[in-house]
N, C-alpha and C positions, 0 to 999 in steps of 0.2 A: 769122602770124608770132608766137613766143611770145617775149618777152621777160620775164624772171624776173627778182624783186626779188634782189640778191647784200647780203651783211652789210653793204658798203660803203652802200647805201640806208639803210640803218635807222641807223647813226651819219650821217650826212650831216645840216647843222647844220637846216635845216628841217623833217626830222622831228624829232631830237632834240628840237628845242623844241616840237615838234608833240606831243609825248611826255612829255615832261615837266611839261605845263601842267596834263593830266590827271590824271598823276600826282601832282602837289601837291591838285589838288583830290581824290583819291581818300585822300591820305592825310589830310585836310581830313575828310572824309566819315566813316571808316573810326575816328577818333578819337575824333569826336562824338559816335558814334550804335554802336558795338561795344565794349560794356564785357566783355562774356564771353567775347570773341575769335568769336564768331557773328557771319559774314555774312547781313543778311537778302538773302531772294531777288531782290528786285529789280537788288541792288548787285552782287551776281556775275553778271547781266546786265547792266549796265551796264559791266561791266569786260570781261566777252567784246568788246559793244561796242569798247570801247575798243581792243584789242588788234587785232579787224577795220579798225577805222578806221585804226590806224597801216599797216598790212599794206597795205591799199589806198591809202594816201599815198604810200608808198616804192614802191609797184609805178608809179603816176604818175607821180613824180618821177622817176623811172628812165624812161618813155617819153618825158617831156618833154626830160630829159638828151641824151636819142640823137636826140631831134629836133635841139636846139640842136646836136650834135656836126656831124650830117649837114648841116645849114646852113652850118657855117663850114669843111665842107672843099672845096674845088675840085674839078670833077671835072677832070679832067688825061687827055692821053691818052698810052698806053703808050710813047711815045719819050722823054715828059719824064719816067717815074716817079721819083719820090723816094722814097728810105726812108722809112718812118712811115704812118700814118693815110693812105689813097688811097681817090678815087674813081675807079672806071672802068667805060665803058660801049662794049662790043664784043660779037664774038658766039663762041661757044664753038668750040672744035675740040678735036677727041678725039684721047685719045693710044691710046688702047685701046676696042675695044667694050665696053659697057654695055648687059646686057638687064635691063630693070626686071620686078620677078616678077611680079604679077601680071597687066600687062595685055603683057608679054612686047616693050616698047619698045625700039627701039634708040636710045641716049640717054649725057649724058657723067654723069650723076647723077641719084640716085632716093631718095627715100624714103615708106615707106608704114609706114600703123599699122593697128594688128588694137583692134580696139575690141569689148568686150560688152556686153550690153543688163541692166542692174542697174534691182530695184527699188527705190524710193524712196518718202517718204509721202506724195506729189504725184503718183506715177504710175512712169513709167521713163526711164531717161534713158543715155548711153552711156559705158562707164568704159576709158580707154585702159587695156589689156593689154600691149603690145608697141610699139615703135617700133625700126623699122631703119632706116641709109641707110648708100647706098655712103660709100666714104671714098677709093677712086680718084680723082688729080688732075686734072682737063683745064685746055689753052689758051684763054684768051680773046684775041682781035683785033681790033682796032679799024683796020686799015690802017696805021697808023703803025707796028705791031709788034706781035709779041705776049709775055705773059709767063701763067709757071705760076699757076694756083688750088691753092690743096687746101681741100677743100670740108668737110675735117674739123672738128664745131663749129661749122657756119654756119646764123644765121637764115636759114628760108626763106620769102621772102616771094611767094609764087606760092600760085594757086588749086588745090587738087587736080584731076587730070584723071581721076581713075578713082574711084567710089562705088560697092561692092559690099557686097552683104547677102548672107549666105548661104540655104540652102534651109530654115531652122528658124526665120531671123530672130532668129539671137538673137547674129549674130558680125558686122560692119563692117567691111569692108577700106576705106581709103583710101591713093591712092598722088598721089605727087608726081613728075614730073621733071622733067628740061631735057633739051631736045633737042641734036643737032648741028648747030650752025651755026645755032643761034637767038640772037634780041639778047639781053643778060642787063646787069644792073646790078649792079655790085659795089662794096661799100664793105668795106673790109679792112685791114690791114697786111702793108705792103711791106718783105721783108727777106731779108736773104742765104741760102738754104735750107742748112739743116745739115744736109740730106740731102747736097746737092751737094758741102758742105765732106768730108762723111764718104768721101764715094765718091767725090772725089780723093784725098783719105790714104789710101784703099784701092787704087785704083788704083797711084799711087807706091809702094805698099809691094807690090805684084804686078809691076811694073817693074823694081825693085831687087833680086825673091825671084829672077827669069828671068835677069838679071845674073849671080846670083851662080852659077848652072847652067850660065851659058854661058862656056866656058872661050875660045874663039876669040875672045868680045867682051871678056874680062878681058886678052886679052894685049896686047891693045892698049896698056892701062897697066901694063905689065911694062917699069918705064922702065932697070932696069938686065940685064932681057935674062938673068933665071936660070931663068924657068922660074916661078917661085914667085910670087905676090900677096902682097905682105907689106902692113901694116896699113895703112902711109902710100899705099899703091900704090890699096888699097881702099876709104879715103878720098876719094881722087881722081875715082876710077870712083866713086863714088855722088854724087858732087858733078857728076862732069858728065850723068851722065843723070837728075837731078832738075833741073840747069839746063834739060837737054832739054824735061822733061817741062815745067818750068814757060813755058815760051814757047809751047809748044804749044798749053798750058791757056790763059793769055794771048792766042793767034794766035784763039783759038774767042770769046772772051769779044769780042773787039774785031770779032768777024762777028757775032756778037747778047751786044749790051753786060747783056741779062738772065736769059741761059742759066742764072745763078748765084740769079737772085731769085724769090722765091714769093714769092703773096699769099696772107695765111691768117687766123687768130684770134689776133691778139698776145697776147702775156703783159702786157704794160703796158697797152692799150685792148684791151676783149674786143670792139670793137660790129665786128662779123663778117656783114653782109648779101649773100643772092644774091636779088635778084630782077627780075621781069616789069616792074614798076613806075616809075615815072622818079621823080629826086630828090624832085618837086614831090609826087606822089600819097603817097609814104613819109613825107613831113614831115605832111602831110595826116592819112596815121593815128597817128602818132604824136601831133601834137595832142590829135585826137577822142577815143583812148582814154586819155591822159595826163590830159587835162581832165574826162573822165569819170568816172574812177578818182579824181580829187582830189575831185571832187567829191561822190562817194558817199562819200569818207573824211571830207569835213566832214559829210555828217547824219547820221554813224553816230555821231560824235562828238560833235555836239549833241544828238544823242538818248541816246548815254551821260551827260553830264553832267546833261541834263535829270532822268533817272531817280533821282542822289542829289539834287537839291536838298531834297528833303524831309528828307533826313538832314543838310544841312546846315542849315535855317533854321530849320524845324518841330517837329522834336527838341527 
């Protein structure tokens, strides 16, 4: 699961101040000991330093964030959904087949990455090239009901099932999927899909175009009987087969109250997860690498600071 530091990390007030502590002592440093505007060598190591240690604080803090998130929401199951932040745990059902490429799965979602084998001054190591995934929606169900995913922009947190190397060794396929009708854990945002809003105004507006072609159903409101649709008459006829339509849309929504909602990657919380995993094990890494990550960002950062003390006391 990759979760990526966004700008919002790096202003968030304990980096900031994580950031700025260094920064005073750098410009501390930088004043004492740089009369010719020359950085000695050490200092501009020490300042890479620094900019690593922030970088790996806010990547932290960001994993601990989404821990805390994941903690405080309920998982719920699909009959109570609410708008907003949801957790839910069901199992997937397909609205279309999915064949994943490489290893040629039948499955409701996939993605795989092409990776090459780069050298480095340590030896070789592997540089992602490529990454795809479907962006086809599927149902999850939990028995109480189900509602739409789109799986567009979601962390995924599942083990790769396919590890190929090619015959030269020098290319890496890995592939991810979800099967049909496997459990799946989702944490998402729940909200009215604008797909669904778009494709009734479409719909109403193919309703109203078929109206206006059908001369037998426009006589119907020919209330003075000349032959002719005059404006008021036209009025009428669109107002009653958009009441039609709307009761109809209505009569569906009240046989599955979330025919209208998908869960996806909000604009207001991006934290967007599908995985294998149960709430407990996700909190679990999120911890370990959040803690980890803070914690390689405090000795990179004592070991920056430590590098100018000479400039500042010895000087």
């Amino acid at each position: 699961m990759r979760i990526s530091a966004k700008l919002s990390d790096f202003t968030s007030a304990p980096v900031s101040t994580f950031a700025m502590l260094g920064f005073i002592l750098y410009a501390l440093a930088v004043g004492n000991s740089v009369p010719y505007g020359r950085l000695p060598a050490n200092l501009v190591t020490s300042i890479i330093f620094l900019f690593v240690s922030i970088g790996l604080f806010a990547g932290g803090a960001a994993k601990l964030r989404k821990k805390k998130i994941i903690e405080d929401i309920p998982t719920s199951t699909i009959r109570s959904l609410a708008m907003g932040l949801v957790e839910l745990n069901g199992r997937t059902v397909e609205i279309c087949r999915v064949i994943s490429p490489i290893s040629k799965a039948e499955c409701v979602y996939y993605m795989y990455t092409l990776e090459k084998k780069v050298q480095t001054r340590d030896g070789t190591r592997w540089q992602e090239i490529q990454r795809i995934k479907s962006d086809l929606p599927f149902y999850i169900d939990d028995s109480t009901g189900r509602v739409l995913v789109d799986p567009r922009n979601a962390d995924l947190d599942y083990e790769p099932r396919t590890v190929t190397i090619d015959s030269s060794g020098s290319r890496r396929y890995k592939e991810w999927y979800i099967l049909n009708n496997e459990e799946v854990f989702v944490i998402g945002t729940a909200e009215k899909s604008k797909d669904f809003i778009e494709q009734s105004r479409n719909s109403l507006t193919d309703v109203i175009r078929k109206l206006k072609h059908d001369r037998q159903s426009l006589l119907k409101f020919d209330k003075n009987n000349d032959g002719i649709i005059d404006i008021a008459e036209w009025d009428s006829a669109v107002r009653h087969v958009t009441n039609e339509f709307r009761h109809e849309e209505a009569r569906q929504i009240d046989f599955d109250p979330l025919a209208d909602v998908v869960v996806k990657k909000g604009d207001m919380n991006g934290t967007f997860i599908l995985s294998e995993d149960s709430e407990k094990n996700i909190t679990r890494k999120f911890l370990w690498r959040g803690a980890f990550s803070v914690a390689l960002a405090v000795f990179f950062y004592i070991v920056s600071i430590l590098m100018i003390f000479p400039q500042l006391f010895f000087e």
